[in-house]
C-alpha positions as CSV (number, residue, x, y, z in Angstrom):
1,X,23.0,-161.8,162.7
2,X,19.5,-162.6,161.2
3,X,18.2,-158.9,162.2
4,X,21.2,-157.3,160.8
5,X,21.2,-159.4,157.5
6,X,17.2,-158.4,157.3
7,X,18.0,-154.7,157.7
8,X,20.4,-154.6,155.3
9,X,17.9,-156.5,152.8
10,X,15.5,-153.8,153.5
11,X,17.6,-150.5,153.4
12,X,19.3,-152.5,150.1
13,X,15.5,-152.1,148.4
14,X,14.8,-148.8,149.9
15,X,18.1,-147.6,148.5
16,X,17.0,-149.2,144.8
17,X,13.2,-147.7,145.0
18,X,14.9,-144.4,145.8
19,X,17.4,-144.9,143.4
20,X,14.7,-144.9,140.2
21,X,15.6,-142.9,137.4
22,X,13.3,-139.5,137.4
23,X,12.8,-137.3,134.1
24,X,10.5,-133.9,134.0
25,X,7.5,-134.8,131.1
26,X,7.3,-131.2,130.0
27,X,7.6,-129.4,126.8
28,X,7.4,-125.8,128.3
29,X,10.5,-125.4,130.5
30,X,13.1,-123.2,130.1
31,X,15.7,-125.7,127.9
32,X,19.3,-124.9,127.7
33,X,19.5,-125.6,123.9
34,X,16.8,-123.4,121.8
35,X,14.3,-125.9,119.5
36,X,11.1,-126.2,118.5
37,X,9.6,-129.0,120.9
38,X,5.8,-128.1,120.6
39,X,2.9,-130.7,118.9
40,X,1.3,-129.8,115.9
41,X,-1.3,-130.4,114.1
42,X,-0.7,-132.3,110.5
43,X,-3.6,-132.7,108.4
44,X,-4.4,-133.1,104.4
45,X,-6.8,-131.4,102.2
46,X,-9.2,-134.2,102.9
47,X,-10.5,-132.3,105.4
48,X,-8.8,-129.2,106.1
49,X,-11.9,-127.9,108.2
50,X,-11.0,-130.5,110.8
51,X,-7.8,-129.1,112.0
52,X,-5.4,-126.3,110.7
53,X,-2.1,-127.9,109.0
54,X,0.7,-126.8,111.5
55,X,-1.2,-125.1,114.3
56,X,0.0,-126.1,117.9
57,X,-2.5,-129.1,119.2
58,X,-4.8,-127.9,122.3
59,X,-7.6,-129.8,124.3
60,X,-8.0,-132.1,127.3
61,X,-9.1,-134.6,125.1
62,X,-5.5,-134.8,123.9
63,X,-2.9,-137.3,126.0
64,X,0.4,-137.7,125.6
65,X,2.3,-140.2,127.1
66,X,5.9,-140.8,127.6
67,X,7.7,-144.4,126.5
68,X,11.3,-145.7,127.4
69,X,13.8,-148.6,127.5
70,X,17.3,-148.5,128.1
71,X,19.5,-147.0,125.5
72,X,19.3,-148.6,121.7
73,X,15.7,-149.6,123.0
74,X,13.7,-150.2,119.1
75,X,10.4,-148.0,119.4
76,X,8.5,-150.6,119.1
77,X,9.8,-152.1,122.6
78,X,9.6,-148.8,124.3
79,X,6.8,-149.3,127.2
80,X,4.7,-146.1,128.4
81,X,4.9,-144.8,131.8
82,X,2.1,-145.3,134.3
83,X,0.5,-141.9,134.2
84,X,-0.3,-140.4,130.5
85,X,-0.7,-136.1,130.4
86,X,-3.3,-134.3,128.8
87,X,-2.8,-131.2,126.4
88,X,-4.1,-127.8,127.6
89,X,-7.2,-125.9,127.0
90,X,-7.9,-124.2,124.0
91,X,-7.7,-120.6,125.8
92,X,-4.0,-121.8,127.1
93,X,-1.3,-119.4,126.4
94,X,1.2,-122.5,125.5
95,X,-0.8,-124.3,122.6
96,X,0.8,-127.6,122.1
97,X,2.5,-128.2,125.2
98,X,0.7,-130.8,127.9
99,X,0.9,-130.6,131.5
100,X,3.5,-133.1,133.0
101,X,5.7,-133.0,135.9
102,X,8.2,-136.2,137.1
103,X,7.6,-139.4,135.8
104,X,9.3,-142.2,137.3
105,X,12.0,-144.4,134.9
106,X,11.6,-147.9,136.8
107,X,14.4,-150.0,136.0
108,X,16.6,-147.2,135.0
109,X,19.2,-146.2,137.5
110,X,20.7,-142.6,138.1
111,X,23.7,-142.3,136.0
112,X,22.3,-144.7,133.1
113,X,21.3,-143.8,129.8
114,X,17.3,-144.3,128.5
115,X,15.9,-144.0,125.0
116,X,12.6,-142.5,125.5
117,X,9.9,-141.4,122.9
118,X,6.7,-138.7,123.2
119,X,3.2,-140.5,122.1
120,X,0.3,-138.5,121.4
121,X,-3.5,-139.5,120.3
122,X,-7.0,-138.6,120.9
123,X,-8.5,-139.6,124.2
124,X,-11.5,-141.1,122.5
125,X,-9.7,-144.2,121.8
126,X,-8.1,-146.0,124.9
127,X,-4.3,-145.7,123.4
128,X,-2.2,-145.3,121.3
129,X,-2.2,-148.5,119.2
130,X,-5.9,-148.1,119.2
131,X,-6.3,-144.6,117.6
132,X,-3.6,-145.5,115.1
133,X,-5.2,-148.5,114.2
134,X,-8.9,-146.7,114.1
135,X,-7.9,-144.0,112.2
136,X,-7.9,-141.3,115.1
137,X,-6.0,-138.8,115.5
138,X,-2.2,-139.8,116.6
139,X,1.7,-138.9,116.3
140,X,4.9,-139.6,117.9
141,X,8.1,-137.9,117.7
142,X,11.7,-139.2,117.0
143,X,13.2,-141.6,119.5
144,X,16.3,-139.8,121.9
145,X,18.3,-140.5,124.9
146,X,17.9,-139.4,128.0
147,X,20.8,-139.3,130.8
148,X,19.2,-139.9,134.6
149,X,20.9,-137.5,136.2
150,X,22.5,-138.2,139.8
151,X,20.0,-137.7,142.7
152,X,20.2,-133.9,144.3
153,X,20.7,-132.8,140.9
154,X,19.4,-129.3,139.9
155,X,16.0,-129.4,138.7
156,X,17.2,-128.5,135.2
157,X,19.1,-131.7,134.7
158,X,15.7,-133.6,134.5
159,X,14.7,-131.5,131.2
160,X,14.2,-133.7,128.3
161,X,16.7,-131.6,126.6
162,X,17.1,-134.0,123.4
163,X,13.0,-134.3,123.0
164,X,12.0,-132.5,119.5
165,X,8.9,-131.6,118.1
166,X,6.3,-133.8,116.1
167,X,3.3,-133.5,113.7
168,X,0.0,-135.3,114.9
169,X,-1.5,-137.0,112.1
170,X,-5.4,-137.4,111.7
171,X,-5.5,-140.8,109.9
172,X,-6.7,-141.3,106.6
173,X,-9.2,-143.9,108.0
174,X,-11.0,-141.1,110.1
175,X,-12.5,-140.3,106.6
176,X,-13.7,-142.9,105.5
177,X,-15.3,-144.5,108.8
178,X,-16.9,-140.8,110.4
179,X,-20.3,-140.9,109.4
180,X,-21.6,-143.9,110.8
181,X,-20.4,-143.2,114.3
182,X,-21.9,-142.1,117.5
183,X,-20.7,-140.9,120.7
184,X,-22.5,-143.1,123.3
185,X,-22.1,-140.5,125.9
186,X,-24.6,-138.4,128.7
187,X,-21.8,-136.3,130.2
188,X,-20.4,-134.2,127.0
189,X,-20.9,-130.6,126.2
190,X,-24.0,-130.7,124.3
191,X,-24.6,-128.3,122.1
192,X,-28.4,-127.4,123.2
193,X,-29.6,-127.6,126.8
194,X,-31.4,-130.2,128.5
195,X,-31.7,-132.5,131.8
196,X,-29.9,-135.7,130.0
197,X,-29.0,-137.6,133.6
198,X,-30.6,-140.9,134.1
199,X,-32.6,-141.3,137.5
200,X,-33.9,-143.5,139.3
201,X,-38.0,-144.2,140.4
202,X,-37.3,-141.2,143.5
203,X,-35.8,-138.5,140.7
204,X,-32.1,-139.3,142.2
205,X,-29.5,-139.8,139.3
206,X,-28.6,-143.5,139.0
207,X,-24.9,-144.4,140.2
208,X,-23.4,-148.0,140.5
209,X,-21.3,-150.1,138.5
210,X,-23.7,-152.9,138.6
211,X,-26.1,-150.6,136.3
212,X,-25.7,-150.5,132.8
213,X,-26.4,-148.5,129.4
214,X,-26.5,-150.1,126.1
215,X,-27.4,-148.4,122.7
216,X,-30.1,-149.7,120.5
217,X,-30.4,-148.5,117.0
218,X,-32.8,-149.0,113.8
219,X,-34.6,-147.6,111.0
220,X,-38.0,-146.6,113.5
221,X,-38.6,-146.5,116.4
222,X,-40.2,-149.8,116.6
223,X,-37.2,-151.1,114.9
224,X,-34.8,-151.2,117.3
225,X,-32.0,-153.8,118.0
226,X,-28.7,-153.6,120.4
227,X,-25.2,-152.5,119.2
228,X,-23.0,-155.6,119.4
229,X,-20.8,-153.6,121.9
230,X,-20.8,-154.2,125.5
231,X,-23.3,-151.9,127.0
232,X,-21.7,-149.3,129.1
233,X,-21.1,-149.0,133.1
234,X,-22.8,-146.4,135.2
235,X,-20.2,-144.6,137.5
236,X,-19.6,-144.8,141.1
237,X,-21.6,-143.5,144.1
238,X,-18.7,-141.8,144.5
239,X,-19.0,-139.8,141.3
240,X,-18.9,-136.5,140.6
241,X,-21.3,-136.6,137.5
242,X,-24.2,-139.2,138.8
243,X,-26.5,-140.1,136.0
244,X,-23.9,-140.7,133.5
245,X,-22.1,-143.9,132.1
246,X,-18.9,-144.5,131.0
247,X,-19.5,-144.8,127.5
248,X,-17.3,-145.1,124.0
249,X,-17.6,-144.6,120.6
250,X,-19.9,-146.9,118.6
251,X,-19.7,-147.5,114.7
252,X,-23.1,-148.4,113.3
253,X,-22.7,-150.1,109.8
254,X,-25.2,-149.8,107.0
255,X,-25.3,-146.2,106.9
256,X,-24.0,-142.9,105.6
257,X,-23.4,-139.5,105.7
258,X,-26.5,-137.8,105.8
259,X,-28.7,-140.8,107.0
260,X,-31.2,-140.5,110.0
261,X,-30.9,-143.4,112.6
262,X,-33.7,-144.0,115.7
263,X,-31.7,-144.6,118.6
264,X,-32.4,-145.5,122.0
265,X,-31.2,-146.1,125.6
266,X,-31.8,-149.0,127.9
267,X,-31.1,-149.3,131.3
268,X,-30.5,-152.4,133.4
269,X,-28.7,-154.2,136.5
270,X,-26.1,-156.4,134.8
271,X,-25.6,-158.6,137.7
272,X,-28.6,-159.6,138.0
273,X,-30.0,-160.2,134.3
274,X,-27.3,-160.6,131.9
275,X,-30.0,-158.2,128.6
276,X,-32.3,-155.9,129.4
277,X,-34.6,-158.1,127.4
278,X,-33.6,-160.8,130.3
279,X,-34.4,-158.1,132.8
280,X,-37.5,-157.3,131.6
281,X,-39.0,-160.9,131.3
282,X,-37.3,-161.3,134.8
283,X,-38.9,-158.5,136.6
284,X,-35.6,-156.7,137.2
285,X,-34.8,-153.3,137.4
286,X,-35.0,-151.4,134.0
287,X,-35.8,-148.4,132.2
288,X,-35.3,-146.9,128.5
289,X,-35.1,-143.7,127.2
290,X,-37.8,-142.3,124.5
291,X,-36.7,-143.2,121.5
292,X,-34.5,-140.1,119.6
293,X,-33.0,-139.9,116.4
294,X,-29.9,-139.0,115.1
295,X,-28.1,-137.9,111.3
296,X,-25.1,-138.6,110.5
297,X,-22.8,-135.7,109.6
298,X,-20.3,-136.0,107.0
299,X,-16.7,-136.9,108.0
300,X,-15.6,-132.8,107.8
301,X,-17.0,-131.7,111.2
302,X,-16.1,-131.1,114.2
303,X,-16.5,-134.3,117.0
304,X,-19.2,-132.4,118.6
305,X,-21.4,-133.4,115.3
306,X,-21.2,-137.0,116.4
307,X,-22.4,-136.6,120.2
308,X,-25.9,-137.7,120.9
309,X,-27.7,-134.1,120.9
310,X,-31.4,-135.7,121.0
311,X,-30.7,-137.7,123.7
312,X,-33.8,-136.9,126.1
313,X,-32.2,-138.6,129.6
314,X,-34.3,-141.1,131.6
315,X,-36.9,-140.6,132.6
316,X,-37.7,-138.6,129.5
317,X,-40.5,-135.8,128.6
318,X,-43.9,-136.6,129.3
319,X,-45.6,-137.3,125.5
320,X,-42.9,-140.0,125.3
321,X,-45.2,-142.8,124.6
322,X,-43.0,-145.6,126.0
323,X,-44.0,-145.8,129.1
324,X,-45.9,-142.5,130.3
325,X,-49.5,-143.0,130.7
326,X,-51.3,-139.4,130.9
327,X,-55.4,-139.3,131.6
328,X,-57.4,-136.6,133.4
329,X,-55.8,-135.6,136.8
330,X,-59.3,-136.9,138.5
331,X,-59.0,-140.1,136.6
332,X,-58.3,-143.2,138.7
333,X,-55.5,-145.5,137.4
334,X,-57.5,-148.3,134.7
335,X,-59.0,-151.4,136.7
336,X,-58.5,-154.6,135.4
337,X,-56.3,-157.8,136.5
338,X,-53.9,-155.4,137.5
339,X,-53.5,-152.0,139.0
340,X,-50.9,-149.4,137.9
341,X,-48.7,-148.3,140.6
342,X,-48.1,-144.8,139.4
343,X,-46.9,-141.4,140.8
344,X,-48.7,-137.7,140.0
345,X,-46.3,-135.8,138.9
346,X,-48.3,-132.9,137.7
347,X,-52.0,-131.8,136.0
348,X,-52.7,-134.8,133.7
349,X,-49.9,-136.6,134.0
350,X,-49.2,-139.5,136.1
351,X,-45.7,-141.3,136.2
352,X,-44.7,-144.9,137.5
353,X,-41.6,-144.9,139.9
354,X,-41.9,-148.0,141.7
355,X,-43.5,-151.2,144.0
356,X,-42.3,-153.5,146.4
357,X,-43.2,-152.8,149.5
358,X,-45.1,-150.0,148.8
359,X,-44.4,-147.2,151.1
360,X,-47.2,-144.8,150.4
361,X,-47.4,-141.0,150.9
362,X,-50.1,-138.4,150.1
363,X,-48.8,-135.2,149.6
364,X,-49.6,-131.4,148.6
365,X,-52.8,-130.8,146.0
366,X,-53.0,-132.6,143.6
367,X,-52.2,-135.6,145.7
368,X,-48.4,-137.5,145.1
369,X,-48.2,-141.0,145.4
370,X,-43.9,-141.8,146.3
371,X,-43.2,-145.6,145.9
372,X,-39.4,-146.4,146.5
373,X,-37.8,-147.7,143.9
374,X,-36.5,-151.5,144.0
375,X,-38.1,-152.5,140.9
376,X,-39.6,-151.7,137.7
377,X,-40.6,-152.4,134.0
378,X,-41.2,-150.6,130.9
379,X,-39.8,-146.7,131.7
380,X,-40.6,-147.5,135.2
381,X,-44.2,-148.2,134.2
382,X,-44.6,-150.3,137.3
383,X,-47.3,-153.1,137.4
384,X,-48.7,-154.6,140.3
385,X,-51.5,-157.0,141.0
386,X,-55.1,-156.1,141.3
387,X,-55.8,-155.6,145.1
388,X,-57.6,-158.9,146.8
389,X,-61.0,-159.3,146.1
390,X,-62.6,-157.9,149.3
391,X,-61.2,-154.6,148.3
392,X,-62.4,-152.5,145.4
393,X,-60.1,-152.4,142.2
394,X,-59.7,-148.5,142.2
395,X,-59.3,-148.2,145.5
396,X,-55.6,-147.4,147.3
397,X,-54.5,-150.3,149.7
398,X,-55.4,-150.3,153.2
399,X,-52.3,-148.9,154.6
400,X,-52.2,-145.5,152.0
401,X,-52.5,-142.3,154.1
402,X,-56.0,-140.6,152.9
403,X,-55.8,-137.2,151.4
């Protein structure tokens, strides 16, 4: 009697997970009632450069996302779906239409009635309430119901046949706050080319979660402090762009359209030292960019105007100052209380990648010193101490292969 009470429990929630109410999140199907259920853009003279007042929105960086509750739902209760969509590319042949497919209805059985709604905003900001709040760009069209159709219905019964159309506003906010942002980003279409990846000591670009980016910004390049933000996490090993970080957009008050910022970025383990600054008086692993600068466009310009084009990656070029050392190619590394650890990395310029445990190798003309990398300071300007005193101060340690 237990087993057959327990089977019956179990084919009674099978029967409800498979019971869920289903609806197609498209805008492009073929709809039994003609109507125009396409997103446009809606935008004032503020700015009319920004966007064109009634075209059809395109772009990835455009989600939508469904919302529903049962019937007579307010808006403001609706909740979102699990899985936002994105609108299509610019070259698409359906402007302002996203890609969709099922979404799932939880709670709402076959046969019931749901009042959904169609949210739309700019990627940049994390939802909905956030772009409308920040000024982004956002919209949302008219609440309507929604009948879940029986299961093993025709694939046309799923249509959101009731759904209609909607401008997307750009908020008058945008305006007024565009010129002091900055997209803290390495992995967006920059406008000129360049190797902006972060690597490690070796050359490899640096993944892991426990590494992190953080922005500093000032009037020079000696001047430099941290945003108040949280710096930003490196991706995965898993990754499919290694070197970058998962960053946002940061707002840096006190300037204007048309001023010139230094920026820079520093690199740290975040679960080790909780600051770079902590990481560098801690011997941890580290590493900033050169610093770069960066002017403010006004707030009529297209986004790509706020992406960090003079961002040089890490390591950067070789007359960065902050940590490069260059000297004749038959120089030795300065003597003193301590030896640089540093790697050649061509004629007259010699790079630090990294110490402990030293694993040393000589290689092709002129000679390459590799060090793998498990620590470093300054740019990976690595410092180690002076050989002992039996040995002299230029000299490699005993164990280095000779040319």
């Amino acid at each position: 009697m237990r087993t057959l009470l327990t089977l019956l429990a179990v084919a009674g929630v099978t029967a409800s997970v498979l019971a869920q109410g289903l609806v197609n999140f498209d805008n492009n199907v073929a709809f039994a009632t003609p109507a125009d259920r396409l997103v446009r853009y809606s935008c004032d003279l503020i700015c009319p450069s920004r966007c064109i007042f009634g075209a059809p929105l395109v772009g990835t960086d455009l989600v939508a996302q469904l919302y529903y509750g049962t019937q007579g739902t307010p808006y403001q209760s609706l909740i979102p779906v699990a899985v936002p969509a994105r609108f299509r590319v610019s070259t698409t042949s359906f402007p302002g239409t996203w890609s969709g497919g099922m979404r799932a209805l939880e709670g709402i059985l076959p046969g019931q009635t749901a009042t959904l709604q169609v949210r739309v905003w700019d990627s940049l900001f994390p939802t909905f309430s956030a772009a409308w709040a920040g000024g982004g760009l956002y919209g949302m069209s008219a609440p309507f119901d929604y009948t879940v159709p029986p299961d093993g219905s025709p694939s046309a019964a799923y249509f959101m046949e009731n759904f209609r159309g909607f401008m997307a506003i750009v908020g008058p906010d945008w305006y007024g706050w565009g010129p002091p942002w900055v997209n803290f980003n390495n992995d967006v279409s920059f406008r000129t080319p360049g190797d902006r990846l972060v690597r490690d000591g070796l050359g490899a670009p640096l993944v892991g979660t426990n590494f992190v980016a953080q922005l500093y910004h000032g009037p020079t390049p000696d001047d430099l402090r941290p945003i108040t933000n949280a710096p930003a996490k490196f991706r995965p090993p898993t990754t499919t762009t290694p070197g970058t970080w998962s960053g946002e957009w940061h707002r840096l008050p006190g300037y204007g359209a048309g001023d010139t910022v230094w920026l820079q970025v520093r690199v740290w383990d975040i679960l080790r030292f909780p600051t770079y600054e902590g990481a560098v008086a801690g011997g941890g692993v580290h590493a900033k960019s050169c610093p770069f600068t960066h002017t403010f466009p006004d707030g009529c310009v297209p986004l790509s105007e706020y992406i960090m084009e003079n961002f040089p990656g890490i390591p950067g070029p070789p007359d960065c100052s902050a940590g490069w050392h260059s000297w004749a190619a038959a120089d030795n590394p300065p003597s003193g209380d301590q030896l640089l650890v540093l790697a050649h990395v061509n004629v007259g310029v010699w790079r630090a990648t990294n110490l402990d445990r030293p694993s040393w190798q000589v290689t092709t003309n002129p000679a390459t010193l590799r060090i793998p990398m498990t620590n470093s300071a300054e740019f990976f300007l690595i410092v180690r101490p002076r050989p002992p005193s039996g040995l002299p101060k230029n000299d490699p340690p005993p164990d280095a292969t000779e040319p």
